[in-house]
Backbone as JSON Lines, residues from 0, in Angstrom:
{"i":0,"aa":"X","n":[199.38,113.35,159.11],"ca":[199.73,114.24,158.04],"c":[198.52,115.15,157.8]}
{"i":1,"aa":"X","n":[198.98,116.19,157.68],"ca":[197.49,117.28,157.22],"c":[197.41,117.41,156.34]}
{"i":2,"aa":"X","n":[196.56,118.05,155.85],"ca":[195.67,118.26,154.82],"c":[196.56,119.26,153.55]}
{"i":3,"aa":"X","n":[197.35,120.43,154.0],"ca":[198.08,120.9,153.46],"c":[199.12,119.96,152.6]}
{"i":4,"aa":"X","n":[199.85,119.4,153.78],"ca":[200.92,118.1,153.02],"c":[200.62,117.35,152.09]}
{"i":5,"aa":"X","n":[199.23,116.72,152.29],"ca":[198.31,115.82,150.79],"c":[198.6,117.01,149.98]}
{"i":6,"aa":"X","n":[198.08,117.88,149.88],"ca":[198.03,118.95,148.7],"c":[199.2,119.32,148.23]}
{"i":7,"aa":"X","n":[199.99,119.52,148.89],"ca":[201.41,119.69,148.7],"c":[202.34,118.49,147.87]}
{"i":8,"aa":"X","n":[201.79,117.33,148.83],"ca":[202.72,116.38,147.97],"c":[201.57,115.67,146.28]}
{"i":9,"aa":"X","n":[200.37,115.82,146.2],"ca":[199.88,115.78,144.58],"c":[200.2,116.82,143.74]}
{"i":10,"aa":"X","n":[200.82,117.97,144.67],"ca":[201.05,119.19,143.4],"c":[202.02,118.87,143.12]}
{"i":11,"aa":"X","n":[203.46,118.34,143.99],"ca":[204.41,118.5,143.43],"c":[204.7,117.33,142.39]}
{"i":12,"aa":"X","n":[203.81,116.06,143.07],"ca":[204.17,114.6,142.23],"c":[203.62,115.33,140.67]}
{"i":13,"aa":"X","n":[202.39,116.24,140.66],"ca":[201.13,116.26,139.37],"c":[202.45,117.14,138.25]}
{"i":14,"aa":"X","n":[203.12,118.01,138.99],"ca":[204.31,118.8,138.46],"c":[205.59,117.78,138.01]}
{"i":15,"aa":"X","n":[206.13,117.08,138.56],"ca":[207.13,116.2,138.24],"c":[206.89,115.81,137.0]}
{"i":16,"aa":"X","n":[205.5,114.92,137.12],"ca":[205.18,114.27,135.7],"c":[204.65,115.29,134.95]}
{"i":17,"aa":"X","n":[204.11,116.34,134.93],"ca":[203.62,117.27,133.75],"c":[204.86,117.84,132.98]}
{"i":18,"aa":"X","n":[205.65,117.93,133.92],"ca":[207.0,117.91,133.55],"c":[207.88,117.4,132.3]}
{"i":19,"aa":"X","n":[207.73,115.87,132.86],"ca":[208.11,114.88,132.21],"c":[207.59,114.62,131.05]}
{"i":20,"aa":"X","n":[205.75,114.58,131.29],"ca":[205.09,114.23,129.92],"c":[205.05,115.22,128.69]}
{"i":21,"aa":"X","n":[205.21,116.71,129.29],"ca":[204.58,117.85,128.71],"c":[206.05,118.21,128.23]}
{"i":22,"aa":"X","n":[206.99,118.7,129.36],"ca":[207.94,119.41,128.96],"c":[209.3,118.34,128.24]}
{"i":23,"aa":"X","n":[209.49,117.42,128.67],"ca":[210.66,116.71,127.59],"c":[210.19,116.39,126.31]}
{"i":24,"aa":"X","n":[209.17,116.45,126.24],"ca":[209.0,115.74,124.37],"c":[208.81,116.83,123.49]}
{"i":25,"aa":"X","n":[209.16,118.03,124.38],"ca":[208.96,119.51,123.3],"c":[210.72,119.81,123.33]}
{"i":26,"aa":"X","n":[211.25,119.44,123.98],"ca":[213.32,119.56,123.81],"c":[213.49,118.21,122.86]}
{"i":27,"aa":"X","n":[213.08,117.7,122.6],"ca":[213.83,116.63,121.57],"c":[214.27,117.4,120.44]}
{"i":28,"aa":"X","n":[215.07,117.18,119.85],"ca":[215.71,117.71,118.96],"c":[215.1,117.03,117.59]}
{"i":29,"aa":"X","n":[214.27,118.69,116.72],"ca":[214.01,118.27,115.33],"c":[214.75,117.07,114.3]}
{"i":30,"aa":"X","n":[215.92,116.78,114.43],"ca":[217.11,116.04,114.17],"c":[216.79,114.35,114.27]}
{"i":31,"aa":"X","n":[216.48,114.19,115.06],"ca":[216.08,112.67,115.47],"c":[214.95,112.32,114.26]}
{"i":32,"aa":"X","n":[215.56,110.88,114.09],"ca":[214.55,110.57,113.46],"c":[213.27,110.23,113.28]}
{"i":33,"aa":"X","n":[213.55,109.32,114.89],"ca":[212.01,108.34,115.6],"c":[211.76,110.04,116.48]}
{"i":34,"aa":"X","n":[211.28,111.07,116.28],"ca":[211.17,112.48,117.46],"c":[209.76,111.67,117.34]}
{"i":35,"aa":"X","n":[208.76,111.53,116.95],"ca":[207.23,111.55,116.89],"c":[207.27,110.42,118.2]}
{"i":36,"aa":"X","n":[208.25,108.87,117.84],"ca":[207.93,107.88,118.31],"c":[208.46,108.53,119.74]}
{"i":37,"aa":"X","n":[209.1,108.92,120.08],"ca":[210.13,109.3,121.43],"c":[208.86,110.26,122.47]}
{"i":38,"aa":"X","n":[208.82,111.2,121.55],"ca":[207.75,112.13,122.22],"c":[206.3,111.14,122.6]}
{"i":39,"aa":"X","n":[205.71,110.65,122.16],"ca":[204.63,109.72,122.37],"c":[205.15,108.9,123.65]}
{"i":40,"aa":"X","n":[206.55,108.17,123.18],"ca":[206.6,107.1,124.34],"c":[206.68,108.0,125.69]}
{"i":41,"aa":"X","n":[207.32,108.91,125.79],"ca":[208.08,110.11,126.99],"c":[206.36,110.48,127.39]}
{"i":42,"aa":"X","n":[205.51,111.12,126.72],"ca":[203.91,111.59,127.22],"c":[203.12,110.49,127.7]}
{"i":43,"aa":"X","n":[203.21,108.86,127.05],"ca":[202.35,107.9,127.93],"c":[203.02,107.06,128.95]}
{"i":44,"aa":"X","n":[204.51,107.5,128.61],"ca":[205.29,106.71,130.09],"c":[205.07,107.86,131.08]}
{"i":45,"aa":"X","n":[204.75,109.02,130.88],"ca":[204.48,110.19,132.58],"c":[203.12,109.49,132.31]}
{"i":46,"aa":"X","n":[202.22,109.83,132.04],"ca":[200.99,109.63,132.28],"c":[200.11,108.41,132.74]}
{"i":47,"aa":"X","n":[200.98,107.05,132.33],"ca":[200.83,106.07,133.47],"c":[201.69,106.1,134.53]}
{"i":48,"aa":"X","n":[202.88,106.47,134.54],"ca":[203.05,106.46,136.25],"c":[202.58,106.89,136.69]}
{"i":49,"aa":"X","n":[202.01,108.34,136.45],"ca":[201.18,109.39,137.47],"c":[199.93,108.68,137.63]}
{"i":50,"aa":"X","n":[199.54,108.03,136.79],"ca":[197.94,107.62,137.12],"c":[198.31,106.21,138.26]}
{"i":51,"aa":"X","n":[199.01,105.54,137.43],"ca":[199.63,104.61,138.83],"c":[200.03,105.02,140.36]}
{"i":52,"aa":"X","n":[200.83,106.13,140.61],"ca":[201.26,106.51,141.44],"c":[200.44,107.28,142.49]}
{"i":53,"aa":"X","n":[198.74,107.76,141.33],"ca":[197.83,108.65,142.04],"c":[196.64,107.57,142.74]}
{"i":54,"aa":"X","n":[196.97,106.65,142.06],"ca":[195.79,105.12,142.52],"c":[196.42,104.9,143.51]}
{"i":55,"aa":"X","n":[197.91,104.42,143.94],"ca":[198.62,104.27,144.86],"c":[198.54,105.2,145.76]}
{"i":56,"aa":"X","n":[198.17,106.5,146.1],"ca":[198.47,107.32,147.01],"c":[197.16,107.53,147.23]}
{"i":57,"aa":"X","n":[195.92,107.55,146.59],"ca":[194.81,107.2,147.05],"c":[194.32,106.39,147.68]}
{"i":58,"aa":"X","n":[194.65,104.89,147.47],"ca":[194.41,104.13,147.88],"c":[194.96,104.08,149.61]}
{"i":59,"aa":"X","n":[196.27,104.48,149.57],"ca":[196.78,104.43,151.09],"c":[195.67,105.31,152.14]}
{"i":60,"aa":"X","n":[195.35,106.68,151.4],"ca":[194.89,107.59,151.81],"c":[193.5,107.02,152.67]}
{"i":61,"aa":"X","n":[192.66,106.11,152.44],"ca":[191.66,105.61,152.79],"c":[191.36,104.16,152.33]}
{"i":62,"aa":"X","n":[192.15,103.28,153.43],"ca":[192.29,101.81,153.17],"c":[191.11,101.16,153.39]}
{"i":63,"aa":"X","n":[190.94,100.04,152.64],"ca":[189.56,99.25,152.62],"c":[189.93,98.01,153.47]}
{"i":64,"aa":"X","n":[191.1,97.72,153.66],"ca":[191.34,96.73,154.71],"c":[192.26,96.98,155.6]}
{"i":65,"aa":"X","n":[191.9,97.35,157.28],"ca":[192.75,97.58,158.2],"c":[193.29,96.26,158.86]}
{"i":66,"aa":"X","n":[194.53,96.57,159.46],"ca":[195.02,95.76,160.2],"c":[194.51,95.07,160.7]}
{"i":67,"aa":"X","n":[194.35,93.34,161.55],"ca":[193.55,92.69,162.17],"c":[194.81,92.67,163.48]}
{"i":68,"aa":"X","n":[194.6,92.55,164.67],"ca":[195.2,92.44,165.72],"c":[194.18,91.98,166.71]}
{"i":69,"aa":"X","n":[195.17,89.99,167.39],"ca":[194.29,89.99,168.23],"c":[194.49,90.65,169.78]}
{"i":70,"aa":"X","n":[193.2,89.97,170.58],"ca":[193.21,90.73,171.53],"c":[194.24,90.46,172.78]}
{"i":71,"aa":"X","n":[194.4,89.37,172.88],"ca":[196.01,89.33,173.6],"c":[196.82,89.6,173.21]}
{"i":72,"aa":"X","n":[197.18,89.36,172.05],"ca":[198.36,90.4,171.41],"c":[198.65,92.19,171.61]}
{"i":73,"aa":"X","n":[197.26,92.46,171.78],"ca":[197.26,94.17,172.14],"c":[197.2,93.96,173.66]}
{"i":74,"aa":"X","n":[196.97,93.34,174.37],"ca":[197.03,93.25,176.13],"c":[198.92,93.1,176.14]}
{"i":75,"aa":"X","n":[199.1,91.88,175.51],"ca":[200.71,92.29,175.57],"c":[201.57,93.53,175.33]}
{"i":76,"aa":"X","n":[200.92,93.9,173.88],"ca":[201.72,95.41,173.55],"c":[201.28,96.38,174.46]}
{"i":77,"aa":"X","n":[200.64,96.61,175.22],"ca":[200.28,97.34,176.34],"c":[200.9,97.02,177.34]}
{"i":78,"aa":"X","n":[200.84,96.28,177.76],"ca":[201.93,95.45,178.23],"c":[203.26,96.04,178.72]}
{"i":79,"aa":"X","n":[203.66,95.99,177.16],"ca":[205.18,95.76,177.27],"c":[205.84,97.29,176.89]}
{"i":80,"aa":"X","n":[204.61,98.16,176.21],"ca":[204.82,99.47,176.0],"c":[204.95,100.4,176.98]}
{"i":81,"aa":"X","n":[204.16,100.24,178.19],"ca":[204.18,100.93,179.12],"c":[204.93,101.19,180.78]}
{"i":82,"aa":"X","n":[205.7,99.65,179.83],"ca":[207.25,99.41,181.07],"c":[208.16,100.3,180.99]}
């Protein structure tokens, strides 16, 4: 994946939730009673998924523990890949 696509896919995830956090809790309708409680919950439920979702996509991005594979096991998959 290049470098563009990373950028591409944090703008659009960073947009989804700015979305979510920013733009639904300004349409609630004056009318409601709990609007304060609704708007609060709607701004810290985007803002931990996104922070969740940005730890998660970081984390993949540059793993601290790679695969272990032994070495007959890769003599086999060579092996058996190249039949």
């Amino acid at each position: 994946m290049g470098a563009a696509a990373k950028v591409l896919i944090w703008l659009l995830m960073t947009i989804f939730w700015a979305l979510i956090g920013i733009g639904l809790p300004i349409i609630i309708p004056e009318k409601i009673d709990n609007r304060r409680l609704i708007q609060a919950m709607l701004a810290l439920t985007a803002f931990f998924c996104y922070t969740f979702w940005l730890c998660t996509y970081l984390m993949q991005l540059n793993p601290l523990i790679a695969p272990e594979i032994k070495v007959d096991v890769a003599w086999a998959i060579v092996k058996e890949w190249q039949s």
